[in-house]
N, C-alpha and C positions, 0 to 999 in steps of 0.2 A: 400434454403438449397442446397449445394453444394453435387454431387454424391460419393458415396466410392471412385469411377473410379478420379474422379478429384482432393478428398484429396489426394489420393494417389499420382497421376501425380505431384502434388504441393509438394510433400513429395522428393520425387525422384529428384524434380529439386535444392529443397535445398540440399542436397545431392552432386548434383556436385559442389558447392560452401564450404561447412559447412559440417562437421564431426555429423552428425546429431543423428548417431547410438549409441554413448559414450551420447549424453544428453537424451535417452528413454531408458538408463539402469542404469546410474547412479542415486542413490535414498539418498547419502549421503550429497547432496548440501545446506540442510538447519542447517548444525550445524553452529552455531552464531560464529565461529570465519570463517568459508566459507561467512558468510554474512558480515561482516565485510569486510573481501578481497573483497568480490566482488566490494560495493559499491565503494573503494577506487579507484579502478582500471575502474570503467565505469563510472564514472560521467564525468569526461573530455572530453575522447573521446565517445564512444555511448552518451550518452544522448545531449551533445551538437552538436554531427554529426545530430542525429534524430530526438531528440525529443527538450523540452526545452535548451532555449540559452541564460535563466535566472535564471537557477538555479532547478528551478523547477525540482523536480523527480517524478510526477505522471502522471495516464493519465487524460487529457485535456476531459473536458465536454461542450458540444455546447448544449444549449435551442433550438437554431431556423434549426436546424438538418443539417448544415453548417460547412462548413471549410475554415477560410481564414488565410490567414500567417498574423503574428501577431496581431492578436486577445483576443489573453490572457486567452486561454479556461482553464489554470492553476487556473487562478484566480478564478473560480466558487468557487471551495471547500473551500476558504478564506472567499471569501464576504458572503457564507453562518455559519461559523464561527465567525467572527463581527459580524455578524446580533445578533449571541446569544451570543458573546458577551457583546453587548448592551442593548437586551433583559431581560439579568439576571443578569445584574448591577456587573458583573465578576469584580475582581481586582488582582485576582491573577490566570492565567492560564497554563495549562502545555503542552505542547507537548509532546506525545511517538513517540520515535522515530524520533527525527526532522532532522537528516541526516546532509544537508548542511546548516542547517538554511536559508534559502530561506524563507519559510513560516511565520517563525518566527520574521524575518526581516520585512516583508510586516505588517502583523499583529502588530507590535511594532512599527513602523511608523507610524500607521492608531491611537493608542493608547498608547500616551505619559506617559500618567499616572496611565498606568498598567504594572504588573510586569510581567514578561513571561519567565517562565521555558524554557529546552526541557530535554530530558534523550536522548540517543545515545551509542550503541555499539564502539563507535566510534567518538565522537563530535570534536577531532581535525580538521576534516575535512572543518568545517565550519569556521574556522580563528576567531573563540573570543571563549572567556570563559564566559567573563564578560562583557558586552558593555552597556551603558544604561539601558535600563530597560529589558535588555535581560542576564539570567543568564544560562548555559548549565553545564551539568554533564556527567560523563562516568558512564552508569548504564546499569543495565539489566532488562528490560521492566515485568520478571517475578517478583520482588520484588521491584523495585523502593526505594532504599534504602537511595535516599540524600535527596529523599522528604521528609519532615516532613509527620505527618500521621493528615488526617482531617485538611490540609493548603490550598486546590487550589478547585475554584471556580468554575473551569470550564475545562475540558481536553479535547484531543482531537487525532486522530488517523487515518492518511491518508495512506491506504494502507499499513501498517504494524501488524495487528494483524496477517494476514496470514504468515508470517514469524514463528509464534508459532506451537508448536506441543502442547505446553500446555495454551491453549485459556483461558482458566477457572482459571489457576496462574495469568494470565494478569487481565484479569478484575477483578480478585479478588484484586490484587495490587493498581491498580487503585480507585477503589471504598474506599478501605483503605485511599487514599490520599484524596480524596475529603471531602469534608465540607457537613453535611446534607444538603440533598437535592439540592447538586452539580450533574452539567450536564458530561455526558460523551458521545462524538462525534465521529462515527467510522463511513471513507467513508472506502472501501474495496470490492476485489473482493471476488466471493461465487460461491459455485458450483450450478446450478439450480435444479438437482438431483444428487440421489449415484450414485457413479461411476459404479456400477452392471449393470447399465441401460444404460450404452456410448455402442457403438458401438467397435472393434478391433479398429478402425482407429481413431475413435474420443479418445478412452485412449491413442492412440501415441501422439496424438496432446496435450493433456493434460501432457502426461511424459512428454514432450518437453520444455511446459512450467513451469513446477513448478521446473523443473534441471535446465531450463536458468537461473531463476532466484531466484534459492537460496528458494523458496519458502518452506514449511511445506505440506504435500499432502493436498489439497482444501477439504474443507468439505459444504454440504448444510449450510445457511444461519438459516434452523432451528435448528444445532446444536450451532452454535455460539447463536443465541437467550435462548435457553436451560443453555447455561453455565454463562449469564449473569443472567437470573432469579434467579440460584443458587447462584452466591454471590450477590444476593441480591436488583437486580439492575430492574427498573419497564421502560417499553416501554415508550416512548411518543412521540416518531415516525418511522415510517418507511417508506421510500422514495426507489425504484427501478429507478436506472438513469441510466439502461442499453441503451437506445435507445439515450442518451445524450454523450454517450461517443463513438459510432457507427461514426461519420462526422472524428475523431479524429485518431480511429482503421485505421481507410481508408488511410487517409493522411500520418501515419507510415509506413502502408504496401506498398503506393504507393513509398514514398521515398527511400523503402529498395530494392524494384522492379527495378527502376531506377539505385543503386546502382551497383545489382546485374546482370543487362541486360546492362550496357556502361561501369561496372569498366576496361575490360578488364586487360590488364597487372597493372592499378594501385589497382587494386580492390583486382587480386590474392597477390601482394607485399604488399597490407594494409591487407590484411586479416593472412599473415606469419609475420609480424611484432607484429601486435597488439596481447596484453594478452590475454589468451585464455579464462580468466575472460568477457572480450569486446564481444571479436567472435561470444559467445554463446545466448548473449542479444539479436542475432540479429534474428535467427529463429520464438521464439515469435512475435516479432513487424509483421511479414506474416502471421501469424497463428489467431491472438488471434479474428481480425476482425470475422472469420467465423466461430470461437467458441461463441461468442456471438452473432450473429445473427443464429445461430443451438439456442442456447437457453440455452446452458447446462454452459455456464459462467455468471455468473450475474455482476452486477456490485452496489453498497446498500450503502444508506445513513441510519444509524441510531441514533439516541435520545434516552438516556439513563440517567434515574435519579437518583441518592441515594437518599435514603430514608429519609424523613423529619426528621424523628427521628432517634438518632444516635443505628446504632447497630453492633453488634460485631460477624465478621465472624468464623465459624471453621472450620477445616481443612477436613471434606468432602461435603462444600458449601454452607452448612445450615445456617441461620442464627438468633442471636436471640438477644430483645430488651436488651439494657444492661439496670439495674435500676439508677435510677436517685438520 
């Protein structure tokens, strides 16, 4: 764990690079047409400069606590996704949130004769509507309104619940669209405690993150579990894969490091060019490594099931059996 004296030193040096003061006060970054922009405007360049060079928009998970260039650490949260989709004999699956269809794509490759939603703030981005057995809509992840209700098999949730300020509309959404005793798949990050308990320096480092990136303020992992129980929804797994996405954190940080100590004159002329949607992507990728390794970012695989029997939510979370 890194001293107050050395976040701050690390604070101060982004600082002479990045405007860093405008993303630890601005708290309006998560309204869903900001997230929208954002994505549009950083997938090309931030994420293809840093991070994925396939499309992929999450972070990269290593088993054997490694990092090699192209290795494919995207592809964890996929092959874990096949898995249940084979597992539970799925035919029809949804993505929330599938962005560029990257995952989608992969997934419906692996599974010719399955049919594969996504919803998107935004799905132009990904270049089809319709392609095979890939079908995309413009939706809002609060009500999921193209899905039919009680149609999909299996859904699934990579880094995007935290975008919500209303966790308990989503899962509630979602749960509506599945089939009894349909599976619901969320990787995502979480706070490992309330924020009462951070440090001054460690809530900068966290305002930092969640203004880079458009995020909703992070909340513990047992409030999100609290708000799935509520509509309805029964555990059947939970997986902590903080220490698998650590080899990943590093190799970001080091790239931006790099960036940031040789860009010289192209580094300050890329940094006044680029939208200042880009610019701000880029503070996190230095930071987020020694938030997670402090302990106070998690990073959480969860398995979630509706209930065998069909039942019928109401509007403050409760739920009860309908008659048959």
């Amino acid at each position: 764990m890194s001293s107050i004296y050395d976040k701050c030193k690390q604070l101060l040096y982004l600082q002479r690079h990045i405007d860093i003061t405008s993303l630890i006060h601005n708290h309006a970054n998560y309204e869903m047409n900001e997230i929208a922009t954002y994505y549009k405007k950083t997938h090309w360049l931030f994420y293809k400069t840093f991070a994925s060079k396939h499309g992929f928009m999450h972070i990269g998970l290593s088993e054997d606590g490694t990092y090699r260039k192209n290795q494919g650490y995207e592809l964890y949260h996929l092959q874990v996704i096949n898995q249940f989709v084979t597992d539970t004999n799925a035919k029809r699956v949804l993505e929330i949130g599938c962005g560029q269809c990257a995952n989608l794509k992969y997934l419906a490759a692996l599974n010719p004769d399955i049919q594969f939603y996504g919803i998107d703030l935004a799905p132009k981005l990904s270049g089809i509507r319709k392609r095979n057995n890939i079908t995309v809509f413009t939706d809002d992840f609060h009500e999921i309104s193209s899905i039919k209700d009680n149609s999909i098999d299996l859904a699934f949730a990579i880094e995007t619940i935290c975008y919500s300020l209303h966790k308990r509309d989503v899962v509630t959404a979602v749960q509506r669209k599945l089939k009894a005793g349909g599976t619901f798949l969320i990787f995502d990050i979480f706070l490992g405690s309330t924020k009462d308990r951070l440090s001054d320096v460690d809530k900068v480092y966290l305002a930092i993150l969640e203004n880079s990136y458009c995020l909703s303020p992070l909340e513990p992992c047992t409030s999100f579990l609290h708000y799935a129980e509520e509509s309805g929804f029964i555990l059947q797994q939970s997986s902590c894969l903080t220490d698998l996405a650590i080899p990943y954190l590093k190799e970001i940080e080091s790239r931006m490091m790099r960036h940031l100590k040789y860009g010289g004159i192209f580094l300050r002329l890329m940094l006044s060019l680029w939208p200042w949607a880009v610019v701000r992507s880029m503070p996190p990728g230095m930071l987020m490594r020694q938030m997670v390794e402090d302990g106070y970012l998690q990073y959480h695989l969860y398995c979630l099931r509706s209930p065998s029997t069909a039942s019928c939510i109401k509007d403050d979370g409760s739920s009860e059996v309908e008659p048959k």
